[in-house]
N, C-alpha and C positions, 0 to 999 in steps of 0.2 A: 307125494308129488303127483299122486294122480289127476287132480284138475290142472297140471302146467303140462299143456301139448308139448310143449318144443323138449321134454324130457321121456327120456324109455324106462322101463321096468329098472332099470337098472342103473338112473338119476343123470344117464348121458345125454348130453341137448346133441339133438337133431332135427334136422328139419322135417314138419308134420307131411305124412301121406295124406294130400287131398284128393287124390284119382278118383275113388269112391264118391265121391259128395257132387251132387245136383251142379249144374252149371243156375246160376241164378241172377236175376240186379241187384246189384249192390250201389252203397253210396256211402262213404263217410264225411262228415263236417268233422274241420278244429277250427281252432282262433289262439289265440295271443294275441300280443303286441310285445312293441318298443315305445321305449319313456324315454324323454329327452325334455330338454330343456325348450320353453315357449320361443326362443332364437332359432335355433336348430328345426321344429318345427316351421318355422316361419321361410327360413331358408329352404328348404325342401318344398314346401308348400305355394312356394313366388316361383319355382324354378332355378333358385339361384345358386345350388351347388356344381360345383364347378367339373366334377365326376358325370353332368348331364341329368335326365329324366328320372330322378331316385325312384319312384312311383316304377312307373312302369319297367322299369331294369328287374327290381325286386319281384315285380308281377311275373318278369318270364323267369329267373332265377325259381321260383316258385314250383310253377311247371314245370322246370329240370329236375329239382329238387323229386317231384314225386314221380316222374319220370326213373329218376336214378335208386329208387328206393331198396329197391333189392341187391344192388351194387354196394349199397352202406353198411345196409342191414342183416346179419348173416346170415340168421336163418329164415328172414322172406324171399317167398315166393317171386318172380318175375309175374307182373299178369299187364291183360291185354288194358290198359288201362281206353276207358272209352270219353272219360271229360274230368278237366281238371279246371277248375276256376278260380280266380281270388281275388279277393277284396281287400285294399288295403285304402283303408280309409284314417284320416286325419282325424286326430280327438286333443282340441285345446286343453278340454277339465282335464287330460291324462297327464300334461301333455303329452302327445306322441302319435305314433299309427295303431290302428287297430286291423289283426289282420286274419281272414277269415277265409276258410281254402274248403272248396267241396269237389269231391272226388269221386267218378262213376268207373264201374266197369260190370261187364257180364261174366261173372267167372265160380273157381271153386274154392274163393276163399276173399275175405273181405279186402278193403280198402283206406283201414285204418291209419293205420303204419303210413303208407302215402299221403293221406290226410297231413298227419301230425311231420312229416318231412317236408311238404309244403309250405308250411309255415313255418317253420324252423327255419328254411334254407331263407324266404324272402324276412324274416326278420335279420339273419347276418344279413343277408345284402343292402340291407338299409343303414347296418351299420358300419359297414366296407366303409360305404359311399360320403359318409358324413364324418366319418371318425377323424378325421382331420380337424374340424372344428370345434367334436365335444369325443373325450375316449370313455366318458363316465355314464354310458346311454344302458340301463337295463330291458334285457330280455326277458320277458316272462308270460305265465297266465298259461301256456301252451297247453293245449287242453282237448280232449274228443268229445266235442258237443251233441252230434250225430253218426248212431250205425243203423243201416236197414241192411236186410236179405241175410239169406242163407238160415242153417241152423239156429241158431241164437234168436234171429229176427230181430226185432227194432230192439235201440237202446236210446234214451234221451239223456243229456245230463243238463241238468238245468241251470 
């Protein structure tokens, strides 16, 4: 178990000691989406659910979401998180949203984990919002596309 930080010599998960490590920039990307039916996009898409601005509700749920990261997550870190952003954009060929969250901070330890709860959190809130009209909507694809800084330094997934 020696490559799984979050375990000691002795296989107990605990949360890693980052004191030691460089204060650095970090950034992580994810993405997903939500699939739904070409109506239910179309709904969302005109403004016409009846929950208000799905888009943009999901957008700030998003930045709570990575905001709240370390409050879900038990053994992340709380960090100074410095930009969260998301894109949630409409895809007919899916049908559905595609949704895509990048996350900055300067700290001693990455931004992963927030990335991929960003997008987690505004994909349920897309489905909160709509689930009245379709309950059969999958979540998926959630995914870390982007890590820079720190130890490791970049990782791409293509």
């Amino acid at each position: 178990m020696s490559d799984l930080t979050h375990f000691d010599a002795d296989g107990q998960a605990h949360m890693v000691d980052v004191s030691d490590k460089p204060v650095t920039a970090r950034i992580a990307v994810a993405e997903g989406y939500i699939r739904m039916t070409a109506q239910t996009l179309a709904l969302i898409t005109q403004g016409r659910a009846t929950k208000g601005d799905v888009l943009g509700i999901a957008r700030i749920a998003g930045i709570m979401g990575a905001k709240k990261t370390a409050e879900l997550i038990p053994l992340c870190h709380p960090l100074p998180i410095t930009k969260v952003a998301l894109d949630l954009t409409p895809d007919p060929a899916l049908p559905g949203i595609r949704i895509t969250a990048t996350v900055k901070t300067g700290g001693q330890t990455g931004v992963e984990m927030e990335a991929l709860t960003a997008v987690t959190t505004a994909a349920l809130t897309v489905y909160d919002m709509v689930k009245a009209v379709q309950k059969d909507m999958e979540i998926g694809g959630i995914r870390l596309t982007l890590k820079d800084g720190g130890k490791s330094g970049r990782f791409e997934n293509p």
